[in-house]
C-alpha positions in Angstrom: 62.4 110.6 -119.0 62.6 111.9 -115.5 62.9 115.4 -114.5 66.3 116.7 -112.7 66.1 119.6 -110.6 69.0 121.9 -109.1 69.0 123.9 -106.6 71.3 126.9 -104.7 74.7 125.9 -106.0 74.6 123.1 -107.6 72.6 125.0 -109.9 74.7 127.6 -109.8 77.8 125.1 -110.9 75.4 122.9 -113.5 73.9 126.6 -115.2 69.9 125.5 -115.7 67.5 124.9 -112.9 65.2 122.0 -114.3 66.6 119.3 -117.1 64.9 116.4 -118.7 66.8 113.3 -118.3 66.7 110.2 -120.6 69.0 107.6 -118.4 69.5 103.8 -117.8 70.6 104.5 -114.7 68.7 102.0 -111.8 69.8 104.6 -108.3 70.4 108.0 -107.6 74.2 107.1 -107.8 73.8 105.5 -111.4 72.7 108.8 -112.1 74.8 110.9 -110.3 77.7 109.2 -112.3 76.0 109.6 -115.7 75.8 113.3 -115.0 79.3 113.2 -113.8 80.9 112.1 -117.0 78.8 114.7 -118.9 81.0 117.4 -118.9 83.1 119.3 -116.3 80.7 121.6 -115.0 78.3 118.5 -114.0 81.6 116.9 -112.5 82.5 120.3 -110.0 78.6 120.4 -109.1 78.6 116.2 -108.0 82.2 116.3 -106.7 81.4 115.8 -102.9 78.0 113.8 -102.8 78.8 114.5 -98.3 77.5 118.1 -99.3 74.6 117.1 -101.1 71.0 115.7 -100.3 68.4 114.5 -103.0 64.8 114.1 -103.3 62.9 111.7 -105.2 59.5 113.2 -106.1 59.9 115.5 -103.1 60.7 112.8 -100.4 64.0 113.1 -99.3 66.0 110.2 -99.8 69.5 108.2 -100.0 71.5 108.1 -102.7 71.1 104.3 -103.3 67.6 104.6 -103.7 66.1 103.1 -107.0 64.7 105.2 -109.8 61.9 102.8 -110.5 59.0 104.9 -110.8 60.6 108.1 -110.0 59.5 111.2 -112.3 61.5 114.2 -110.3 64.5 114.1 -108.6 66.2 117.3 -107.3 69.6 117.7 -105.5 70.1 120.6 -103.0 72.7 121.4 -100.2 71.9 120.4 -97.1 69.3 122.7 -95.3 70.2 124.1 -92.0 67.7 125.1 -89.1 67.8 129.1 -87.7 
């Protein structure tokens, strides 16, 4: 199981904040595209991955990365400086 976290919109889009995941998905983008094909909602939040960064037990990280190992992993618009 690994816990999926959203954050600002994509939360906002997916409806829940925190989710725990069963998946056989090896990367980030194996499990981007499991959550994709879940229903449309999931489809609208992971629609431009450009817009999106992701964390893998808070480490920012790519979305190629493996899974191995990973507990948390939390998507999040970019952040931006002020």
């Amino acid at each position: 199981m690994i816990d999926v976290m959203y954050f600002a919109w994509v939360r906002e889009r997916i409806g829940v904040p925190k989710e725990q995941i069963e998946t056989s998905a090896t990367t980030v983008a194996d499990l981007v595209e499991e959550l994709r094909a879940r229903e449309p909602r999931y489809e609208a939040a992971f629609a431009d991955l450009s817009a999106l960064r992701v964390a893998l037990d808070q480490d920012l990280s790519e979305f190629n990365a493996p899974l191995a190992g990973v507990s948390e992993v939390a998507f999040f618009p970019p952040m931006t400086g002020g």
